[in-house]
N, C-alpha and C positions, 0 to 999 in steps of 0.2 A: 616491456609494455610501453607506447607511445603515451606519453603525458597527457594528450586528451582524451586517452581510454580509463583514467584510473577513474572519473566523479563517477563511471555507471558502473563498473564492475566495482566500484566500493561499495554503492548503495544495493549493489543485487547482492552482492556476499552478507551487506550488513543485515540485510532482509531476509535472505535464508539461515541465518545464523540465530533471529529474532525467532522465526517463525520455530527453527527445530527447538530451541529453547523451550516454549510454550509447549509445545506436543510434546516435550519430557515432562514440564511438569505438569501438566493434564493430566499425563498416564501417572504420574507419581501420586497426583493429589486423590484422581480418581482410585486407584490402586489402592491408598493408603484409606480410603472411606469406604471399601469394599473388604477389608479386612487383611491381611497379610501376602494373602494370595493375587500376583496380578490377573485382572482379566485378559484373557486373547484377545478378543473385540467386545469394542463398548460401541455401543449403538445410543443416537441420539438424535432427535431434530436440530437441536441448540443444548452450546454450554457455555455457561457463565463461570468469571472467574471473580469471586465477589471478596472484595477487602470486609471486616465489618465495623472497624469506624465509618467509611467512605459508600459501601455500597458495591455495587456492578462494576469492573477493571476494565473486562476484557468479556467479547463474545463470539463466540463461535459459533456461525449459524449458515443456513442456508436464504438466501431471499426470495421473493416471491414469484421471482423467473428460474429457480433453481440455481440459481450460483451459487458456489459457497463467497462466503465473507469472514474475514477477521475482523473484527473493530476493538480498539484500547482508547479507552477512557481516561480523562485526569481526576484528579478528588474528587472533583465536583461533578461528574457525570458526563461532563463534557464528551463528545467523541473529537478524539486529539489525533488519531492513525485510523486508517484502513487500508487494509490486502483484501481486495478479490478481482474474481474471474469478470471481466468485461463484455463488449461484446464478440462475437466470435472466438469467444474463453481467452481471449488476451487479460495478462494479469496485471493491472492495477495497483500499486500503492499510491495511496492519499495522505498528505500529510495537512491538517486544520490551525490553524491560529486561535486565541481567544476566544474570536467572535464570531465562531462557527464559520469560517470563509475557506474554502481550499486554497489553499497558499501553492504548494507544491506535490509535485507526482510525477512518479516514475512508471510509464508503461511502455510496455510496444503497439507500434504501429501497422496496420493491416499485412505490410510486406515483412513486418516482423523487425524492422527499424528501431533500438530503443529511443526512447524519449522523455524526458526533463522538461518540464514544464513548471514555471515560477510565474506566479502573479503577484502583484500589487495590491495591498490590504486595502486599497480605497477604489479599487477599480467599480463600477456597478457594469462594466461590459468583460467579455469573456476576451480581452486582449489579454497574450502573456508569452512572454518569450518561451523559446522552445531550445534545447541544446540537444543533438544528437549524431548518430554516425550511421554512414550510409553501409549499405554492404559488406561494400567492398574496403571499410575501414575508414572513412573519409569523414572527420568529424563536418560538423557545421551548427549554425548558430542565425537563430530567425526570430523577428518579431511577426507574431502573428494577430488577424484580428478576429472578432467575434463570427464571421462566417467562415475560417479558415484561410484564408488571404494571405501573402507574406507579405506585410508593410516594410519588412525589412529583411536583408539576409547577407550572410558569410557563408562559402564559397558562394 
């Protein structure tokens, strides 16, 4: 593996490794509130995975364009992750700061490009560097600004 392939194939393993976790213990938790017997299919609009000191963790829903979403919460309600389907069903994870800001995210790009995307907790424009790899393997690394512009770039 070429050194600059490991930050996305870490974050997309780490992502599917998250995501299977949760749909085990979904099925487990669900499972286990249905009495001994697992169900085949559980059917649902939304599911919530609710701590009861803290409240709501985690939800699993559909939005209001029919995509599905995952969203995780910290104690305080906050939404701190999101997984879902974007536009033309490209998949999305979002990662939040404190103060509700998307900091970082990992999706693909229309041609299917992945992409890294890091902002600056003080920015109030949508400028943020982008890191990713073309095709054919070729990583590269851009500052982009709020209409898409490359103010800067490697290759």
């Amino acid at each position: 593996m070429k050194q600059t392939e490991w930050p996305t194939k870490a974050l997309w393993t780490m992502t599917a490794m998250a995501m299977a976790g949760w749909v085990v213990v979904l099925v487990l938790v669900l499972g286990a509130a249905r009495g001994s017997k697992l169900q085949e299919v559980v059917r649902a609009e939304r599911f919530e995975l609710v701590d009861p000191k803290t409240g709501v963790r985690a939800r699993l829903m559909l939005a209001p364009d029919g995509a599905p979403r995952f969203i995780m919460n910290d104690e305080d309600g906050n939404m701190r992750a999101g997984l879902m389907l974007g536009d033309g069903g490209r998949p999305l994870l979002t990662l939040f700061d404190h103060s509700h800001n998307s900091r970082a995210s990992l999706s693909l790009g229309e041609d299917g490009t992945p992409l890294l995307r890091l902002k600056d907790a003080d920015s109030q424009k949508m400028i943020h560097a982008s890191l990713g790899a073309s095709k054919d393997g070729c990583p590269w690394l851009a500052v982009v600004d709020e209409d898409g512009d490359i103010m800067w770039g490697v290759p």
